[in-house]
Each structure stands twice: as structure tokens, then as C-alpha cells.
C-alpha positions in Angstrom: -242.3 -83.3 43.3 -242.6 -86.5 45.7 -243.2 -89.9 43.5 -245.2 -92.5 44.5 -243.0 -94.3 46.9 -241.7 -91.1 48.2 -245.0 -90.3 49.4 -246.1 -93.5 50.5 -242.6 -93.4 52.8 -243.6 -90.7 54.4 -247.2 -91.4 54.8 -245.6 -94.3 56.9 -243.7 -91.8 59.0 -246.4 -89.7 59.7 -248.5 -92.1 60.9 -246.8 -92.2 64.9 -246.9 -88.2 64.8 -249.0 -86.1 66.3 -250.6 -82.9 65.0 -248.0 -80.2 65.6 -250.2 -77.2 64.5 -253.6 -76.3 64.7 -255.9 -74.2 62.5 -259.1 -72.6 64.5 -261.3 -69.8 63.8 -259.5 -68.0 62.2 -258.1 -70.0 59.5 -254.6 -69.9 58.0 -253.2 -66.9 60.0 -249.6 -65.4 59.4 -248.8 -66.8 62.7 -250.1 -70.2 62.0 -247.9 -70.1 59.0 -245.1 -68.7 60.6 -245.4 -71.8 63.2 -245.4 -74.7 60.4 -242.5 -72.9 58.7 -240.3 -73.0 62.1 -241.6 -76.7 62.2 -241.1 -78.1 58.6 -237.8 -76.1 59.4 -236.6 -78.3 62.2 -238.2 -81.5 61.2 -239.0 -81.5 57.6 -242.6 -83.6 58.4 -245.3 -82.0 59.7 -248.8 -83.2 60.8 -251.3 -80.0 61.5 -254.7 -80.5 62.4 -258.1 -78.1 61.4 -260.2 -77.7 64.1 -264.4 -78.5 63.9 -265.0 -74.5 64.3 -262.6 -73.6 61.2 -264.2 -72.2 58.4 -261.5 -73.5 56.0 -261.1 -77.1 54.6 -258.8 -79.4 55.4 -257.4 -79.9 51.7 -258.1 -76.6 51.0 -255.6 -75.6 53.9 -253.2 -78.3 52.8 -252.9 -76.8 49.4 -252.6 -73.2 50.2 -250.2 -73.7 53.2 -248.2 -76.1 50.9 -248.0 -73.6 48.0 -247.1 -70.4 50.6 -244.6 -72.3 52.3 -243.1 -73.9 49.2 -243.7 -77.3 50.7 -245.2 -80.7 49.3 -248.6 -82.0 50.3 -248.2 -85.6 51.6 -252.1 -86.3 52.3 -255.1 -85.8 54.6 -257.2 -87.7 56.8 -260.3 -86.5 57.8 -259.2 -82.7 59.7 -255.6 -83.3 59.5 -253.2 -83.3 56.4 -249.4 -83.5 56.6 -246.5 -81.3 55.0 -242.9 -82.4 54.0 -240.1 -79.9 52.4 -236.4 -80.8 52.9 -234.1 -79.1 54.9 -230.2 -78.7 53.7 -229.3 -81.1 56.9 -231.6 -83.7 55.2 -233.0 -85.3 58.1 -234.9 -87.5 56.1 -233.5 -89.9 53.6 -236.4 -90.4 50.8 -236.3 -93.7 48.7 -235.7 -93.0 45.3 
């Protein structure tokens, strides 16, 4: 569980990323999952965008990709949200 200034850190770091992942169509696939796993795997943040044509919501998405990938939910922003869970190389150093 992220506390306040946690999340507010990386709100700041996600900021100067750009979505890494896109939902479309057809919503939260395996493979779209798969491909924000690999990511949150190598870089621990991750922004992912929902396209206008998705059926799904953009917190809606957050939540459920947050929960199958065992991940926190940083925030959203209109069609994008952003993703953080820790890697055992710790990449990023949270503020306690």
C-alpha cells in the first residue's frame, strides 16, 4: 500500500513518461496484460493509455489490471492511468 507521499512521488515521475501500453477494442486482453507485466517488470512505472474506441473505462481498467498483476494504482488522467509494483533490483527508491 503506497502512502500519500509515495504516491505523490511517483505521480511526479510519471508525469515526463509516455504511455507505454495501449488498450483498444478489445479491452484488457491476455496479451495486453502480458505486455504491462514485462513492462512493470523492467521499469516498475508504467503509464498505459485506453483508446476513444475501448469499451472499458479508464479506472475501471486501472483497477482490474492493478489487482491481476498484483500492482498499485498510482492515478488517472482522463484515458490514461499509471501502474507501479517493485522489482527486487528496486529501481526506484520511494520516500518513506
Amino acid at each position: 500500500m503506497l502512502t500519500g507521499k509515495q504516491r505523490a512521488f511517483l505521480k511526479g515521475l510519471a508525469m515526463d513518461l509516455q504511455p507505454a501500453v495501449y488498450i483498444g477494442k478489445a479491452g484488457i486482453t491476455d496479451t495486453v496484460i502480458k505486455e504491462i507485466d514485462d513492462y512493470l517488470t523492467a521499469h516498475e512505472l508504467v503509464k498505459v493509455k485506453v483508446q476513444e474506441g475501448a469499451e472499458t473505462q479508464p479506472k475501471e481498467a486501472a483497477n482490474v489490471t492493478a489487482v491481476k498483476l498484483n500492482a498499485e494504482y498510482v492515478q488517472s488522467m482522463g484515458r490514461r492511468f499509471v501502474l507501479y509494483r517493485a522489482s527486487k533490483e528496486r529501481r526506484i527508491t520511494l520516500p518513506r
